[in-house]
C-alpha positions, 0 to 999 in steps of 0.5 A: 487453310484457314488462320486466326491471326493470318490474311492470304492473298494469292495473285498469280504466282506471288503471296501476300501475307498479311499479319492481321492483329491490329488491335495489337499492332501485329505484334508477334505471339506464338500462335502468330509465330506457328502460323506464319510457319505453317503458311511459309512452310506451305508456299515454300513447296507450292511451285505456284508460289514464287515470291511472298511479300510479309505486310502488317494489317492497317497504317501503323504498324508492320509488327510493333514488337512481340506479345510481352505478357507471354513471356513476362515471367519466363525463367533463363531456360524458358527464356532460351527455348524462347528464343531458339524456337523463334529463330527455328520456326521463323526468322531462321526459317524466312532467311533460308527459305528457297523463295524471295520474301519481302517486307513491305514495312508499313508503320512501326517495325520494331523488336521482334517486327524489324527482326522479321523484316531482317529475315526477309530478302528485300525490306521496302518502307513507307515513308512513315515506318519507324524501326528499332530494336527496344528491348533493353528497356525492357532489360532484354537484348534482341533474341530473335537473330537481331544483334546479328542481322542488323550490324551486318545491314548497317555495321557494328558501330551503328548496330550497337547505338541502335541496340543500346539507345533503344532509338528509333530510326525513321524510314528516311534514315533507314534506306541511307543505312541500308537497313531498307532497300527503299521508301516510298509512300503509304498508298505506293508501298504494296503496288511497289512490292508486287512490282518488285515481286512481279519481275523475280517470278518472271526469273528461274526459281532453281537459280533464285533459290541458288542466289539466296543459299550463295548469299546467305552462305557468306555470313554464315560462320565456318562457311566459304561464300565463293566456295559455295557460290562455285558449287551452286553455279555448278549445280545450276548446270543440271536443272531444266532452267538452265536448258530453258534459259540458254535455249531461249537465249539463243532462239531470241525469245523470253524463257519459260521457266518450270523451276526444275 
């Protein structure tokens, strides 16, 4: 299928998704937004996929932040639709896709870019990346699940310096505070992600999609992380998988995983 702002790259059982606006530095506008969810939507169905890594076109940025002149002269209604129509069609849509995705943040991740590296399970660096959320200099608070995400990654008390100084922190800082799972250099950073990838789709889908509904339910307000986790590790009882991973246990052989 073809995309205007999107390049797709299939390598076997992984997808790359690369945002490729680089004379804007990938930064987010609602076609880029209704394409990313179209392309995630598919390969969340397509068995074939089992892992998606999400980069930015070039060295500079992964996404520098979303498309201002859209919505430079919203009103506070416009404003809101914004804003729940972001977090429905992706962010929200990343976080709670059934598939491992990860970030492979290759420049400036900031606004709405390190929004979207948040939605993603795994956030690798290069060491060149620079996240920040500066949306009170434009008189604006994150509005694509920001405010939430990032003080569950490295604490209220950071989160809030961060939000409210409108500081940058460097890829350095970043795996300290735990906002990225690690750094490495430029050239090493897509090899590093599909190595991580390469190792998730060797695993059982049914169980990975049971992990991330389990985890994600802990920070969900009103929901019981251990009760949900009690629940899926039930429902794990009754999949294919399971039979295929116990049964290659015992045979002392590796699993051949259907994702049934």
């Amino acid at each position: 299928m073809p995309y205007n702002n999107l390049l797709i790259e299939n390598d076997g059982a992984v997808m790359l998704i690369t945002i490729n606006r680089p004379n804007q530095l990938n930064a987010l506008n609602k076609d880029t937004i209704e394409e990313l969810n179209k392309a995630l939507s598919l390969a969340d169905v397509n068995p074939d996929v089992r892992a998606i890594i999400i980069t930015g076109s070039g060295e500079k940025a992964f996404v520098a932040g979303a498309d201002i002149k859209e919505f430079s002269s919203f009103g506070i209604e416009e404003g809101k639709q914004l804003s729940a129509q972001g977090h429905k069609l992706l962010f929200d849509f990343v976080e709670n896709m059934s598939k491992p995705v990860i970030a492979a943040v290759n420049g400036f991740a900031l606004g709405g870019g390190l929004e979207l590296a948040m939605s993603c399970h795994v956030r690798i660096a290069s060491d060149n990346a620079k996240l920040g959320l500066p949306e009170v200099t434009l008189g604006l608070i994150p509005g694509y699940g920001g405010t939430q995400r990032l003080a569950q990654l490295v604490g209220r008390g950071k989160a809030i310096e961060m939000i409210t100084t409108a500081d940058m922190m460097k890829a350095e800082d970043a795996v300290k505070w735990g906002l990225v799972n690690q750094v490495v250099t430029q050239s090493e950073l897509l090899d590093t992600c599909k190595a991580l990838a390469a190792k998730m789709v060797k695993n059982s889908p049914k169980a990975i999609a049971a992990a991330i509904r389990s985890v994600n339910a802990g920070y969900r307000a009103g929901m019981n992380g251990y009760a949900a986790e009690i629940s899926e590790f039930g429902k794990c009882f009754g999949t294919q998988d399971f039979l295929e991973g116990t049964t290659a246990f015992i045979e002392k052989r590796k699993p051949s995983f259907t994702g049934n």
